[in-house]
C-alpha positions in Angstrom: 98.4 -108.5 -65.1 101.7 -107.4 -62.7 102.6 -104.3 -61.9 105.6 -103.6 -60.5 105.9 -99.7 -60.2 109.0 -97.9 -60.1 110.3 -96.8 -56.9 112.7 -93.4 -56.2 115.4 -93.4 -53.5 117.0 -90.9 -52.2 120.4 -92.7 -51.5 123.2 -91.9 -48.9 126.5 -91.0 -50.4 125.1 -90.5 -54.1 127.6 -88.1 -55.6 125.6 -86.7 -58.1 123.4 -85.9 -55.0 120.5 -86.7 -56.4 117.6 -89.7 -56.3 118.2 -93.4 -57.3 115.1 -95.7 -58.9 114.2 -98.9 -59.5 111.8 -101.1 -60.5 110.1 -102.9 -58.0 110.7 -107.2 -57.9 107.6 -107.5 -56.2 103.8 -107.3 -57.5 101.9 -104.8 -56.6 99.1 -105.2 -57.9 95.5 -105.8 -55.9 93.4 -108.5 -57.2 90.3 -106.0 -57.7 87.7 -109.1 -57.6 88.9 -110.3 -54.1 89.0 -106.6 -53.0 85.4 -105.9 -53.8 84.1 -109.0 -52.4 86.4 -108.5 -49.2 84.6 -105.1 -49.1 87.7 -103.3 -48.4 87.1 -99.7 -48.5 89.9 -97.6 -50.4 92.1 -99.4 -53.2 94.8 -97.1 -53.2 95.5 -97.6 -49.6 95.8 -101.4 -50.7 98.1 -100.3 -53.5 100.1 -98.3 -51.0 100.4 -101.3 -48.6 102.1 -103.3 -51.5 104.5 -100.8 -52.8 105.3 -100.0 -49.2 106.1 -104.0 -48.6 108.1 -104.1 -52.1 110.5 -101.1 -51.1 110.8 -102.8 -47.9 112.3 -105.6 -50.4 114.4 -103.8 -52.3 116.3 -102.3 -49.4 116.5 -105.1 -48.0 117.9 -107.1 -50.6 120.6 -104.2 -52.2 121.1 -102.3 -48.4 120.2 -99.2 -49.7 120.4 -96.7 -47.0 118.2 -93.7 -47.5 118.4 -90.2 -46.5 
């Protein structure tokens, strides 16, 4: 199963002045069979590592400049 959490932006020269979101393109989900026989410690920080590589994408890819 994907997940592909939203992600909130808080974009340069937004006149509403306030946050932007979108969905993320990548999967960010953490095999949990691999990750208990890899003996990994903490899933979230996993999770964390994946969102933080798929809004990495997504600025990337649209040139969002954040505040």
């Amino acid at each position: 199963m994907a997940y592909h959490p939203t992600i909130e932006f808080f974009v340069t020269g937004d006149p509403t002045g306030y946050s932007k979101v979108f969905q993320a393109e990548l999967d960010c989900e953490v095999n949990q069979m691999n990750w208990l026989l890899e003996e990994h410690e903490n899933i979230n920080e996993e999770i964390a590592k994946k969102v933080g590589v798929a809004k990495a994408d997504l600025i990337n890819k649209y040139n969002i400049e954040e505040i």
